[in-house]
PyMOL Python script that loads the backbone (N, CA, C, O; Angstrom):
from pymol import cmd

cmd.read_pdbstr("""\
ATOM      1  N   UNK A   1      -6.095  20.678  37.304  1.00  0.00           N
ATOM      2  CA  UNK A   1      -6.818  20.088  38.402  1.00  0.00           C
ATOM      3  C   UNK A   1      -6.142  20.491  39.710  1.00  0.00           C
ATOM      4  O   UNK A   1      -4.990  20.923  39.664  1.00  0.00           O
ATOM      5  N   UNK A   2      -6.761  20.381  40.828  1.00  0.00           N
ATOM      6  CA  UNK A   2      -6.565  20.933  42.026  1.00  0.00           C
ATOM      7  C   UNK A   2      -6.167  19.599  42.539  1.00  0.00           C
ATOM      8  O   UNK A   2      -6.474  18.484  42.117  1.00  0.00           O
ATOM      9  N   UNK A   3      -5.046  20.122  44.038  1.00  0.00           N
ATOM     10  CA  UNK A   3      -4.740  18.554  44.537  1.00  0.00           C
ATOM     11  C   UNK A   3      -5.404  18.046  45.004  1.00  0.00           C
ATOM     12  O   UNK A   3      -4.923  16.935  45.228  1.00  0.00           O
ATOM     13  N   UNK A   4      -6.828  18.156  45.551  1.00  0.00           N
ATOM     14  CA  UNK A   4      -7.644  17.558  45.953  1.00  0.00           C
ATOM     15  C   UNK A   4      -8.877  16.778  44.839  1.00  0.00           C
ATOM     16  O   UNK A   4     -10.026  16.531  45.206  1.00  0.00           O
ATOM     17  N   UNK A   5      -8.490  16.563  43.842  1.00  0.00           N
ATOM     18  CA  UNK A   5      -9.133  15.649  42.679  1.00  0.00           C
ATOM     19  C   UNK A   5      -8.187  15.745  41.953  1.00  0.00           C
ATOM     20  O   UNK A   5      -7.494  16.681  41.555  1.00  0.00           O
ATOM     21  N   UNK A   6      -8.214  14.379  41.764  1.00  0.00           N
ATOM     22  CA  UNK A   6      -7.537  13.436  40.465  1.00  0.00           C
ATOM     23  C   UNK A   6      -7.792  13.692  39.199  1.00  0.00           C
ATOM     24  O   UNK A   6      -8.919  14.118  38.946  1.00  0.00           O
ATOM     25  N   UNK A   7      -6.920  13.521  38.193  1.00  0.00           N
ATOM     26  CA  UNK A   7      -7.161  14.059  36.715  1.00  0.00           C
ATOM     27  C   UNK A   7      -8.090  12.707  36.270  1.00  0.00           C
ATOM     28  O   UNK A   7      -8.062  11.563  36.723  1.00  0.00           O
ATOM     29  N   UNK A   8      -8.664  13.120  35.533  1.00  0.00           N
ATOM     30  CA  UNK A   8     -10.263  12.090  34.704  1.00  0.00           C
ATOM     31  C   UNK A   8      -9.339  10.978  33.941  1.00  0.00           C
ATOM     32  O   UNK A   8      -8.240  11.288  33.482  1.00  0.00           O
ATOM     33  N   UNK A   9      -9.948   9.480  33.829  1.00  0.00           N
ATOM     34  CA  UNK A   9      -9.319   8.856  33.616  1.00  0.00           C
ATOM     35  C   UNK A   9      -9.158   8.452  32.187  1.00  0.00           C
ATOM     36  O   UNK A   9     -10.147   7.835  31.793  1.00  0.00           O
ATOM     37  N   UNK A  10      -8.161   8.615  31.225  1.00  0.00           N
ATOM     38  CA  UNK A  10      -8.609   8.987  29.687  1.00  0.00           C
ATOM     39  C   UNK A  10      -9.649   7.694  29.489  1.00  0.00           C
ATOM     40  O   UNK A  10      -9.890   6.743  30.231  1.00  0.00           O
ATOM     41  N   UNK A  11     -10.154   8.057  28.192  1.00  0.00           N
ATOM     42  CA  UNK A  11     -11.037   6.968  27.888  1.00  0.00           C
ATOM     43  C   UNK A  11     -10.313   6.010  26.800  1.00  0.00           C
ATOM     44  O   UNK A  11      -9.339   6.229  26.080  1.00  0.00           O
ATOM     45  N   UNK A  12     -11.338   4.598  26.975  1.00  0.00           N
ATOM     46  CA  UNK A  12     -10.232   3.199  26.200  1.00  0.00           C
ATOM     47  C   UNK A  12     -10.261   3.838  24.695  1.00  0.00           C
ATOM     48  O   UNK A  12     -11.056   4.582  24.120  1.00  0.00           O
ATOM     49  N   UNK A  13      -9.225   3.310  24.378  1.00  0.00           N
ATOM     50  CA  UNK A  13      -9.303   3.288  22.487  1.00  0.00           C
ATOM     51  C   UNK A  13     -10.303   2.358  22.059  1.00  0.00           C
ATOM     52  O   UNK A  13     -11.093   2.619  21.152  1.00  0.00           O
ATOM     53  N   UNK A  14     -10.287   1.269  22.696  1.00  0.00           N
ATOM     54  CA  UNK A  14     -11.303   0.063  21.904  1.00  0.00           C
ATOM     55  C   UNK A  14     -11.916  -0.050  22.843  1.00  0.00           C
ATOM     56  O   UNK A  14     -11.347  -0.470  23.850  1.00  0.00           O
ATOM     57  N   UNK A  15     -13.200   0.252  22.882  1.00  0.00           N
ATOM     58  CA  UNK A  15     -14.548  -0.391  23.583  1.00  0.00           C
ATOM     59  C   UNK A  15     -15.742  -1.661  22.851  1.00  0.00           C
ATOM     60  O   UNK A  15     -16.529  -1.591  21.906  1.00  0.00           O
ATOM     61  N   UNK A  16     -15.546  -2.274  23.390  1.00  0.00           N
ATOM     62  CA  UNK A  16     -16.501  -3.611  23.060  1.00  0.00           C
ATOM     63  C   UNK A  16     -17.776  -3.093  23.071  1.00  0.00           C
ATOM     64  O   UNK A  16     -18.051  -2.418  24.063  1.00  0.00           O
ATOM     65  N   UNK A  17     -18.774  -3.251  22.087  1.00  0.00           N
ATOM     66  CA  UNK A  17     -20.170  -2.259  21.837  1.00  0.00           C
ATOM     67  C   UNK A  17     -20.864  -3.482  22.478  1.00  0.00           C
ATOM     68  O   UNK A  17     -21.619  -3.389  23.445  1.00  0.00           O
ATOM     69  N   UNK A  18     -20.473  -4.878  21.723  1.00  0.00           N
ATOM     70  CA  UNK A  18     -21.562  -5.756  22.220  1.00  0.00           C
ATOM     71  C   UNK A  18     -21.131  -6.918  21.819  1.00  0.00           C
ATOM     72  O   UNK A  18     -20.745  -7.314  20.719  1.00  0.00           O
ATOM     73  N   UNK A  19     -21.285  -7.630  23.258  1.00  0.00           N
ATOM     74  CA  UNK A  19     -20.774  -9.161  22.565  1.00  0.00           C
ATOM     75  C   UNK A  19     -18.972  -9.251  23.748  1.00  0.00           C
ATOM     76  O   UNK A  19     -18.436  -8.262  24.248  1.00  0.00           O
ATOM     77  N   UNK A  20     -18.531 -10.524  23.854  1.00  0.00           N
ATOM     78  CA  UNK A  20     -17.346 -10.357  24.710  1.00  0.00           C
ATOM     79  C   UNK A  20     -16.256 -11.252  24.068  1.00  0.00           C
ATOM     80  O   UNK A  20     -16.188 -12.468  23.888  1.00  0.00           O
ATOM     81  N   UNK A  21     -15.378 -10.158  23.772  1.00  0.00           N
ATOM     82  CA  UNK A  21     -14.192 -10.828  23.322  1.00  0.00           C
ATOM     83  C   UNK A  21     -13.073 -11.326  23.902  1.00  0.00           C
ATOM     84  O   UNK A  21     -12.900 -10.755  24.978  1.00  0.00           O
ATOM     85  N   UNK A  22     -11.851 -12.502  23.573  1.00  0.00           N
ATOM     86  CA  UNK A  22     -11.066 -12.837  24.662  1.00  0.00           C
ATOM     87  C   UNK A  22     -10.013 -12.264  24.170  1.00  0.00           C
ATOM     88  O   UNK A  22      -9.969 -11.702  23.075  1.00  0.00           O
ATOM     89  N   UNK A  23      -9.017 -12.387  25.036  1.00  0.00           N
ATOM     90  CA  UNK A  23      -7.631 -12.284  24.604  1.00  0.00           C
ATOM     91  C   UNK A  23      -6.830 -12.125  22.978  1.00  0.00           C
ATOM     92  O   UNK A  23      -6.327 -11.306  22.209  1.00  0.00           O
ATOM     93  N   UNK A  24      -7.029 -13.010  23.086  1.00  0.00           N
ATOM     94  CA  UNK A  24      -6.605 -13.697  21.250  1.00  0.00           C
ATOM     95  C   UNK A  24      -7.225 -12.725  20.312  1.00  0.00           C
ATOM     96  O   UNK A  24      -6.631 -11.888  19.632  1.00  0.00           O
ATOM     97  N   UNK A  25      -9.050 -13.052  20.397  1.00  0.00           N
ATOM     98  CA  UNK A  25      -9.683 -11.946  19.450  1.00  0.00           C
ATOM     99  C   UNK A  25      -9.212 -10.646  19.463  1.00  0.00           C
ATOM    100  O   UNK A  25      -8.951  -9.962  18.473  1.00  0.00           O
ATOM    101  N   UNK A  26      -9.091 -10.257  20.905  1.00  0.00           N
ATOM    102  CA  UNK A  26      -8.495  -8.520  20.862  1.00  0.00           C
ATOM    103  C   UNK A  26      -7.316  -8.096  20.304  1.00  0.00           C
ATOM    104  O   UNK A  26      -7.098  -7.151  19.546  1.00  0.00           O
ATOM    105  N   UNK A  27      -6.649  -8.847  20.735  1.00  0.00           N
ATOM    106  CA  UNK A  27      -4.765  -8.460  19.772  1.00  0.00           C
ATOM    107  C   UNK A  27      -5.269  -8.964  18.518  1.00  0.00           C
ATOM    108  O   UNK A  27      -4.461  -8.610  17.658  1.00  0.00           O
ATOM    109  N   UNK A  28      -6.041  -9.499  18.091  1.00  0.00           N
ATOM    110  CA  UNK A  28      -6.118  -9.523  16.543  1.00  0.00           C
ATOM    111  C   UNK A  28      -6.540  -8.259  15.950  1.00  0.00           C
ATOM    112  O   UNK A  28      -5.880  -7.727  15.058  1.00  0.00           O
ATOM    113  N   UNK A  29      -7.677  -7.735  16.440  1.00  0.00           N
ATOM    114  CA  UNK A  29      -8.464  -6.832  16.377  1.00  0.00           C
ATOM    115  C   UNK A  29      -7.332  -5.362  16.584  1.00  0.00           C
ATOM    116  O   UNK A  29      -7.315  -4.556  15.654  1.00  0.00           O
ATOM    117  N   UNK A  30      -6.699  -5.175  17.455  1.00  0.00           N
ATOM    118  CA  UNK A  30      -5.592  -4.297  17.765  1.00  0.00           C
ATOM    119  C   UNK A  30      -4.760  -4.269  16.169  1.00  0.00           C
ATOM    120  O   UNK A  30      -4.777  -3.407  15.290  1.00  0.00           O
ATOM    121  N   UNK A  31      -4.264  -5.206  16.221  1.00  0.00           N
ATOM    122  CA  UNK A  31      -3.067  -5.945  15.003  1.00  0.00           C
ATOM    123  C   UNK A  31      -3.326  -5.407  13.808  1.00  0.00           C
ATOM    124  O   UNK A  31      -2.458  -4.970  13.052  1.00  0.00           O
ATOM    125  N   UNK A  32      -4.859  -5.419  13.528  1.00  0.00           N
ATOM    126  CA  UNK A  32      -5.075  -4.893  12.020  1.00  0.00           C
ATOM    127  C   UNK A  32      -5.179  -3.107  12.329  1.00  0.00           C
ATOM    128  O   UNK A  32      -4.681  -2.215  11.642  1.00  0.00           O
ATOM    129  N   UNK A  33      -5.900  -2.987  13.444  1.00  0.00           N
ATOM    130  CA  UNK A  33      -5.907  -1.594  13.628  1.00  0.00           C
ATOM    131  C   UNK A  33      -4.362  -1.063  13.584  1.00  0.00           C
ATOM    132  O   UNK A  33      -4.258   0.118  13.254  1.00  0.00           O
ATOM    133  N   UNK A  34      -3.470  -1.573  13.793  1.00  0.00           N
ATOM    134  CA  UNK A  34      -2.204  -0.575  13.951  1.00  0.00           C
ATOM    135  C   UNK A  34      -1.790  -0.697  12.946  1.00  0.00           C
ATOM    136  O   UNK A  34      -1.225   0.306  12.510  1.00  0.00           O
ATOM    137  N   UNK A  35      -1.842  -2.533  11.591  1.00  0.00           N
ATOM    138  CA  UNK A  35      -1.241  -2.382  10.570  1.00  0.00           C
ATOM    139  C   UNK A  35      -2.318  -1.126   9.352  1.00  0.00           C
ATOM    140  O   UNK A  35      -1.579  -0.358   8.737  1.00  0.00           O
ATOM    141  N   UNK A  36      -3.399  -1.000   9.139  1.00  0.00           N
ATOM    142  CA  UNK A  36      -4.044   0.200   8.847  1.00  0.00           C
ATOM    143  C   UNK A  36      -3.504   1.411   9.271  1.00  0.00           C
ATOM    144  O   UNK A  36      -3.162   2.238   8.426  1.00  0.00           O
ATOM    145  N   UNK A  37      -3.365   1.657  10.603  1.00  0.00           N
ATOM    146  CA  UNK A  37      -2.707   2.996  11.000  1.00  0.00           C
ATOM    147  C   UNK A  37      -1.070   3.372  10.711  1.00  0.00           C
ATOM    148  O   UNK A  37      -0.517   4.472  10.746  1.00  0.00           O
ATOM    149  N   UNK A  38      -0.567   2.147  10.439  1.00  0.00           N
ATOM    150  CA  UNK A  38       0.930   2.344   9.769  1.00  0.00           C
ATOM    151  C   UNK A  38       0.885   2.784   8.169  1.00  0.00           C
ATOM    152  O   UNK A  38       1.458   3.740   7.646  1.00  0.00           O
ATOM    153  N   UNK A  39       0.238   2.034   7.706  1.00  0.00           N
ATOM    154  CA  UNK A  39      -0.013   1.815   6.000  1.00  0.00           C
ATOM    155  C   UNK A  39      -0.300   3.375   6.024  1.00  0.00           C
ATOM    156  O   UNK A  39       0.389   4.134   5.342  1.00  0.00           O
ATOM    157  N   UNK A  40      -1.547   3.927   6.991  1.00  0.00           N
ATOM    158  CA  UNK A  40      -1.911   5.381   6.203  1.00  0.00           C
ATOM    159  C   UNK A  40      -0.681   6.486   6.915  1.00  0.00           C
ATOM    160  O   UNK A  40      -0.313   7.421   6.204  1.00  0.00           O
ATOM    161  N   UNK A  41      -0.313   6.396   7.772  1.00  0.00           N
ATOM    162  CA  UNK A  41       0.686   7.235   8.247  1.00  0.00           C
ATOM    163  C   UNK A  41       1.877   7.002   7.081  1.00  0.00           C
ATOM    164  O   UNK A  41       2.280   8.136   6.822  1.00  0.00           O
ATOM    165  N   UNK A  42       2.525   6.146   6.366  1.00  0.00           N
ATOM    166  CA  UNK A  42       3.405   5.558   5.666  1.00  0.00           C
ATOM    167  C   UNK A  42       3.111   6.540   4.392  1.00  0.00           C
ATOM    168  O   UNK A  42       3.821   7.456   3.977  1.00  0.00           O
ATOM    169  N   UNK A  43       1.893   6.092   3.910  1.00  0.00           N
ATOM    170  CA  UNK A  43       1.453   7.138   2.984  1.00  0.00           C
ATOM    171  C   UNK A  43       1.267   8.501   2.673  1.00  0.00           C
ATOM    172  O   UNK A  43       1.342   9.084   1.591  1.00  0.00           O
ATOM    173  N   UNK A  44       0.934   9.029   4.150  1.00  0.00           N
ATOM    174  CA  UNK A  44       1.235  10.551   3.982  1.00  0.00           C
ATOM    175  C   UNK A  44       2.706  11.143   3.869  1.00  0.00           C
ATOM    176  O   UNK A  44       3.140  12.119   3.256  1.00  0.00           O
ATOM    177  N   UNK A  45       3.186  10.396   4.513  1.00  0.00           N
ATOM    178  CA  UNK A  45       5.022  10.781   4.455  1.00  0.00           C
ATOM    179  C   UNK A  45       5.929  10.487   3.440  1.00  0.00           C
ATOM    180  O   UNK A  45       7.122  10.792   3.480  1.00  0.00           O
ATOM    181  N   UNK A  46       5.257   9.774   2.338  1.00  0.00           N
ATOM    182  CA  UNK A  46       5.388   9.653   0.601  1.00  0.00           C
ATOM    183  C   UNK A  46       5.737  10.803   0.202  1.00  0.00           C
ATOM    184  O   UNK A  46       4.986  11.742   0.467  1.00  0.00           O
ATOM    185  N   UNK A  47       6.874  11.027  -0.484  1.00  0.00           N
ATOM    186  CA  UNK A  47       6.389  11.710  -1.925  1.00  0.00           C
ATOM    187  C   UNK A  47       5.486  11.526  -2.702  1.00  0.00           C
ATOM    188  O   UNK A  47       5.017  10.408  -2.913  1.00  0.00           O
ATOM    189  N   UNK A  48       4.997  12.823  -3.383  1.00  0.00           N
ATOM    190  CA  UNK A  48       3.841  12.563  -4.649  1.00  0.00           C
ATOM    191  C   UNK A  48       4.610  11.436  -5.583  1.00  0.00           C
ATOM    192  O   UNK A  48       5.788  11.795  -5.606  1.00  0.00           O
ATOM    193  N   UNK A  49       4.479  10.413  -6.243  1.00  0.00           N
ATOM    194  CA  UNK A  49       4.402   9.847  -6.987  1.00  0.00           C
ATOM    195  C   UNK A  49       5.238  10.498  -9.274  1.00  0.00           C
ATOM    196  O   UNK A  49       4.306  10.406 -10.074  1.00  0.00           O
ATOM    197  N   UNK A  50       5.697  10.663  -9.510  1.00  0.00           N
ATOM    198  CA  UNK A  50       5.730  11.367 -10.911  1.00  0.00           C
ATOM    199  C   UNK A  50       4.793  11.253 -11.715  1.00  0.00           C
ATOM    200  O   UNK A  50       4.758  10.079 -12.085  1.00  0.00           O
ATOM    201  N   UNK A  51       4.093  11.786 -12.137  1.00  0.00           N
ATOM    202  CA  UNK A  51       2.986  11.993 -13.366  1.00  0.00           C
ATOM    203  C   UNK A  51       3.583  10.490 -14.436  1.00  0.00           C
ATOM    204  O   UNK A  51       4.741  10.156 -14.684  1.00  0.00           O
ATOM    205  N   UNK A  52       2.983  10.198 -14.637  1.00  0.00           N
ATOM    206  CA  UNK A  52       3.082   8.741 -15.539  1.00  0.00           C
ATOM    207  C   UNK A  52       2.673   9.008 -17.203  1.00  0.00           C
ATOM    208  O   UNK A  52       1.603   9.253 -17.761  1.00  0.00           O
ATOM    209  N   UNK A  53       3.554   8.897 -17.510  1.00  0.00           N
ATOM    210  CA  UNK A  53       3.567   9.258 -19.190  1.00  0.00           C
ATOM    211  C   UNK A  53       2.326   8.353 -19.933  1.00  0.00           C
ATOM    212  O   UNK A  53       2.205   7.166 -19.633  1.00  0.00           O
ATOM    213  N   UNK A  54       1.469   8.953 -20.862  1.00  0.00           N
ATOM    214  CA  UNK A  54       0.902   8.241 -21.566  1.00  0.00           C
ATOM    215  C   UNK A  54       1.433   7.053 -22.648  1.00  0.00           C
ATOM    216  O   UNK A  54       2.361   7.046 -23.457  1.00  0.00           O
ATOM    217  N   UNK A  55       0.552   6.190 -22.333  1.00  0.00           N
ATOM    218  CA  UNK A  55       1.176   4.825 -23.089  1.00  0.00           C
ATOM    219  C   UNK A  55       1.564   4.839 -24.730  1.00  0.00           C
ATOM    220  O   UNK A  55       2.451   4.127 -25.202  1.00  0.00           O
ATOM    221  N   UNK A  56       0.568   5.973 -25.676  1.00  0.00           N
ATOM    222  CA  UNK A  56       0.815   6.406 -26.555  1.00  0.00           C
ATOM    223  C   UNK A  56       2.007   7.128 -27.276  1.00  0.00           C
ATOM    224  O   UNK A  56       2.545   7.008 -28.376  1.00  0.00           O
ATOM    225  N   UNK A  57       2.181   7.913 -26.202  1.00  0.00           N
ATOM    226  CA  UNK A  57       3.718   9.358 -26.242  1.00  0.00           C
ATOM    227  C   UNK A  57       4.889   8.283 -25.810  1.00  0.00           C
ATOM    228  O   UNK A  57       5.966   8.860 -25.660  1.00  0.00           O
ATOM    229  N   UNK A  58       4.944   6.968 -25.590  1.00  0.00           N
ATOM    230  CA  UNK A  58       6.198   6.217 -25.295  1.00  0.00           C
ATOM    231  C   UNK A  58       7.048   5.991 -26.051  1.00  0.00           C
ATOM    232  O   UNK A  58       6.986   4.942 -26.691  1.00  0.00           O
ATOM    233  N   UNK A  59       8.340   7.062 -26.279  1.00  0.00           N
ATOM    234  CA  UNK A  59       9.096   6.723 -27.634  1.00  0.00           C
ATOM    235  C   UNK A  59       9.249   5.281 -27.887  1.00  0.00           C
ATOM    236  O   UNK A  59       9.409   4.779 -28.999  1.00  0.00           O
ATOM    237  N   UNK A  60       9.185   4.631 -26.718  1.00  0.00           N
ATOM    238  CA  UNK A  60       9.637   2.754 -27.659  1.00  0.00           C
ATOM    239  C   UNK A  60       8.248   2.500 -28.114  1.00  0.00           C
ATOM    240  O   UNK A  60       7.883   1.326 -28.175  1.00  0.00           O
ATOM    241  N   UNK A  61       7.548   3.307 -28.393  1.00  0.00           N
ATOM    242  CA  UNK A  61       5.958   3.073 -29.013  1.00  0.00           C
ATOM    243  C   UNK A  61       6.561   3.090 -30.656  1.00  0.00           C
ATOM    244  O   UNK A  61       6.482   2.132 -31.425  1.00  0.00           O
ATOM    245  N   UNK A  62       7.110   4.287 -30.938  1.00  0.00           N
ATOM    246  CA  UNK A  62       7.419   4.624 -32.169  1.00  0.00           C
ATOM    247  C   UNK A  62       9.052   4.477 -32.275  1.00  0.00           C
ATOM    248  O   UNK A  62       9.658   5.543 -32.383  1.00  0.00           O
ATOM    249  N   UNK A  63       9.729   3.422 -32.258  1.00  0.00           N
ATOM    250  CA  UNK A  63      11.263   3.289 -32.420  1.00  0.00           C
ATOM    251  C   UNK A  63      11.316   4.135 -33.729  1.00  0.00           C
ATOM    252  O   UNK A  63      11.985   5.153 -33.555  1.00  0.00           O
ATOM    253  N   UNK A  64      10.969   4.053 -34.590  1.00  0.00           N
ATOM    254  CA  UNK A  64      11.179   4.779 -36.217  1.00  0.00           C
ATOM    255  C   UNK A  64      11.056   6.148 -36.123  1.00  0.00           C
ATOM    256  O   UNK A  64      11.568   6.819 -37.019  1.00  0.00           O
ATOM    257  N   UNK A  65      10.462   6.715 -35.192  1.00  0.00           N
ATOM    258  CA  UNK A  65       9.884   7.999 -35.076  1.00  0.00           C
ATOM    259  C   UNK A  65      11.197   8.918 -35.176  1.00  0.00           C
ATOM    260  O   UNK A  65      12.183   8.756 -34.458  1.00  0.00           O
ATOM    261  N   UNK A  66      11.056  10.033 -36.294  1.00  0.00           N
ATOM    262  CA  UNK A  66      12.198  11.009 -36.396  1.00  0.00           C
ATOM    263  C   UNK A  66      13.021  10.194 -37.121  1.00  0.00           C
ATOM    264  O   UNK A  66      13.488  11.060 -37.860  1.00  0.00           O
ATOM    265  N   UNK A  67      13.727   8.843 -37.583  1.00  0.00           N
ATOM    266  CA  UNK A  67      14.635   8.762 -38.339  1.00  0.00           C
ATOM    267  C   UNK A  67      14.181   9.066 -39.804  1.00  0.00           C
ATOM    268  O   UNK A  67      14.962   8.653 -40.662  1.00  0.00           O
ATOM    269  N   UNK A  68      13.259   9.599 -40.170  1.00  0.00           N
ATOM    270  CA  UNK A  68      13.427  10.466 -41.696  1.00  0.00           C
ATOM    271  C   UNK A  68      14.308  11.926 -41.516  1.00  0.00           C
ATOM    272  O   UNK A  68      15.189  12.309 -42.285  1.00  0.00           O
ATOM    273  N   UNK A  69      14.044  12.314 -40.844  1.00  0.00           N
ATOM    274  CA  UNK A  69      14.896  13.578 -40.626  1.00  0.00           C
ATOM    275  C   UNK A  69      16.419  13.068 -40.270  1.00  0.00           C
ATOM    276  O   UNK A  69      17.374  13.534 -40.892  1.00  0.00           O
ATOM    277  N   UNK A  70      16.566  12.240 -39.396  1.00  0.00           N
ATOM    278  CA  UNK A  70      18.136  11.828 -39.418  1.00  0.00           C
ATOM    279  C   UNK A  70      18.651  11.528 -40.929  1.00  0.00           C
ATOM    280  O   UNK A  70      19.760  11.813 -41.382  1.00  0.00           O
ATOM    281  N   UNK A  71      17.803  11.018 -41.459  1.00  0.00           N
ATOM    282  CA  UNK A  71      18.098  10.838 -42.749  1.00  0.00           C
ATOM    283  C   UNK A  71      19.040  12.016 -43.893  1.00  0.00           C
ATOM    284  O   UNK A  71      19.944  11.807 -44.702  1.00  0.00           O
ATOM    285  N   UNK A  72      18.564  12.836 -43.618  1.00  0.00           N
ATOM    286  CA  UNK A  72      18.911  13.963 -44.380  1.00  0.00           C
ATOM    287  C   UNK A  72      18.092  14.334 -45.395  1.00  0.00           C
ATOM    288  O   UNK A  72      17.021  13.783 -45.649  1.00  0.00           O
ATOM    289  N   UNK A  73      18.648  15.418 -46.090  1.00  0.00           N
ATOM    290  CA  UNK A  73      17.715  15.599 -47.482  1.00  0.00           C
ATOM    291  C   UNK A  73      18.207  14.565 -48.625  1.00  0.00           C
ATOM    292  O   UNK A  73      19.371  14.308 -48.931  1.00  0.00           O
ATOM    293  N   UNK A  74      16.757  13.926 -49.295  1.00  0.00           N
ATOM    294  CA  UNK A  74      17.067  13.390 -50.705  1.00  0.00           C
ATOM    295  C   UNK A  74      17.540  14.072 -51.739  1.00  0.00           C
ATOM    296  O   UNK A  74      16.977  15.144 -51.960  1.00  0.00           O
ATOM    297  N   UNK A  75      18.361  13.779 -52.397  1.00  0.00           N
ATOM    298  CA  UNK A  75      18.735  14.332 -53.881  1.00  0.00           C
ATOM    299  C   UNK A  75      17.654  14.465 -54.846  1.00  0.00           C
ATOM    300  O   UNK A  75      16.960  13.448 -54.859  1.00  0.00           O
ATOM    301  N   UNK A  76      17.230  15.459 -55.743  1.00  0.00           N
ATOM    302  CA  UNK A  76      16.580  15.469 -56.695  1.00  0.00           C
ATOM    303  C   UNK A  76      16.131  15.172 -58.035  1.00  0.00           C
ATOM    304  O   UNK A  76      16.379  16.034 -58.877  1.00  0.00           O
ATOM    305  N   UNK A  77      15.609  14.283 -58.353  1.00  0.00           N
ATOM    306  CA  UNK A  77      16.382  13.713 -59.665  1.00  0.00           C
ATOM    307  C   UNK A  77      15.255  12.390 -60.086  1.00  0.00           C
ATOM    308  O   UNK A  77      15.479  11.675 -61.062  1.00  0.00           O
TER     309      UNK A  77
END
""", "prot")
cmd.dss("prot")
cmd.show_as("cartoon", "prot")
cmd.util.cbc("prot")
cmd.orient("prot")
């Protein structure tokens, strides 16, 4: 911009469509908007999560599992 005009004045974040809210209502209204905008910002800056083992493949599913082979070989007879 040139010095003879002023830069444009940004526009509001929250505009009231219809209807007039006071004080109180607006910082409420703000309040959830920023706790939403934390929660998803929070989330992108996560690590992925680890792949979650199936409930089936859970060795404490099968405690017994493999002790025949610890066992050894039977005798023949």
């Amino acid at each position: 911009m040139s010095a003879g005009h002023p830069a444009p004045a940004p526009a509001p974040a929250v505009r009231l469509v219809r209807g007039t809210a006071d004080a109180d209502e607006l910082a409420a209204v703000l309040a959830v908007l920023q706790a939403v905008a934390a929660r998803s910002a929070a989330a992108r800056n996560r690590p992925p999560a680890a792949p979650v083992r199936a409930a089936w493949s859970r060795p404490t599913r099968h405690p017994a599992a493999g002790t025949w082979r610890a066992a050894g070989p039977r005798p023949h007879g």
